[in-house]
Every structure is written in C-alpha cells, then in structure tokens.
C-alpha positions in Angstrom: 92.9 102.3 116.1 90.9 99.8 117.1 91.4 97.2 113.9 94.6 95.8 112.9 95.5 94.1 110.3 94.6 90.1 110.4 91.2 91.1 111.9 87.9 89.5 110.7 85.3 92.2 110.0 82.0 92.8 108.9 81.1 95.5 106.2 78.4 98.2 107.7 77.3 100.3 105.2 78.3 100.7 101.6 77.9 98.4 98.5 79.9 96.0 99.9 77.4 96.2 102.9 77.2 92.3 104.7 80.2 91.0 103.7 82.8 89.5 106.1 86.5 89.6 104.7 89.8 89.8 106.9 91.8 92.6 107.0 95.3 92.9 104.4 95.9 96.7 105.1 95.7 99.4 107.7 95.9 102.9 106.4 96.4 104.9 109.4 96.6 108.7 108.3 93.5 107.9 105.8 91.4 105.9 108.5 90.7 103.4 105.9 91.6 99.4 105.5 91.2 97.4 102.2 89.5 94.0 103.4 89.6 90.4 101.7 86.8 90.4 98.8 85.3 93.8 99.7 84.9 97.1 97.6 86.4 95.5 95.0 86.9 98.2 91.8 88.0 97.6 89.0 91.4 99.4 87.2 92.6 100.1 83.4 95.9 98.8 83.1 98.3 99.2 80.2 100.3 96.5 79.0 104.0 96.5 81.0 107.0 94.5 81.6 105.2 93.0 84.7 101.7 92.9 83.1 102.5 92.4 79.4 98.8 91.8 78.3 97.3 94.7 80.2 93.5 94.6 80.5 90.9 95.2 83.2 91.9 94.1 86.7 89.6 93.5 89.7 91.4 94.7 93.5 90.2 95.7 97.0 89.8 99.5 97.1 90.5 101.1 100.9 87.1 101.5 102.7 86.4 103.8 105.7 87.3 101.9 109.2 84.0 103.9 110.4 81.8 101.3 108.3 83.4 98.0 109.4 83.1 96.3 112.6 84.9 94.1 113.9 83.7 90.1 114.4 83.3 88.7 117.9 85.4 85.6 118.4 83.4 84.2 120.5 79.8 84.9 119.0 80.9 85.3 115.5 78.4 88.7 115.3 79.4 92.0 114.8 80.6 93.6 118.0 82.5 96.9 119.1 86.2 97.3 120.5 87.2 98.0 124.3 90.3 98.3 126.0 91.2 96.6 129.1 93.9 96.2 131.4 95.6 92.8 132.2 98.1 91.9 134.2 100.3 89.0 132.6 103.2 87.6 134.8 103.5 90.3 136.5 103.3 93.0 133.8 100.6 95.3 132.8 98.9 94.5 129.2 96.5 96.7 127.0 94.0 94.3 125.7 91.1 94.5 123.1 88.1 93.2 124.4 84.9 92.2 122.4 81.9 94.4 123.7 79.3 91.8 123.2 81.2 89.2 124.7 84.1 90.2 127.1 86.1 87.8 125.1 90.2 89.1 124.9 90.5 89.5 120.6 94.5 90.0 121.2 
C-alpha cells in the first residue's frame, strides 16, 4: 500500500474534498485510512462507565485510500507514489519516491 500511517495527505474527492490531515490509521483489508480532521461523522453514544454523560460525539470515519493522495515533501502539492531501489551501505532498500519530485518520502 502505498500510504502508511504518519503520511500527510490530501483529500480527492468526497465531502471532505481539499483538506490536508495526516494519517492515524491504515486499514489494510478495507483499503481505507481515517485521516486527522477528515470525514468526520458524528455517533449516538449512551451514557457508560467511560462516558457517563453520553451525547453526540464527533470522530474521523475511514475514507477510501483511492481518494487521498499523498503530499510531496518537497513541493507540498499533491503527488503520486513510486518505488525505487537504493542501495544503503551496501544493502538493497525499497524506497517511496514522490512522482512530482523524485524526492525519497521514507
């Protein structure tokens, strides 16, 4: 998957569409992440031993990796993900590599 978590992105599409948040989950098998401040829904809750007031809370719902994009480092646009091979003190590395830029995102 080309975004991890810790990665600044951009939103594509959606009602979140613009916004720039960094990423607090991966979910792998759903190909979805929940990003900072983005798609934020907002949930019932009943009153419980760790909520005791209950009430109307506002969280992050998951949104589909295929509408983000990930934030060049160098540029600070939206850019896609490459792979690249390095070779660091010998060894071989698998890098990610901003499209725009060539910059290394690892």
């Amino acid at each position: 998957m080309k975004i991890r978590t810790g990665d600044l992105v951009k939103v594509l599409s959606g009602n979140s569409k613009g916004a720039q948040g960094k990423v607090l989950e991966v979910l792998r098998a759903e190909n979805r992440a929940i990003v900072e401040g983005v798609n934020i829904v907002k949930k019932h809750a009943k009153p419980s031993a760790a909520n005791p007031n209950g009430g109307i809370l506002e969280k992050e719902a998951p949104i589909h990796i295929s509408n983000l994009a990930l934030i060049d480092p160098k540029g600070g646009k939206p850019t896609r993900v490459g792979r690249k091979v390095v070779e660091v003190n010998g060894k071989k590395k698998i890098v990610r590599v901003a499209k725009k830029s060539g910059e290394v995102i690892d």
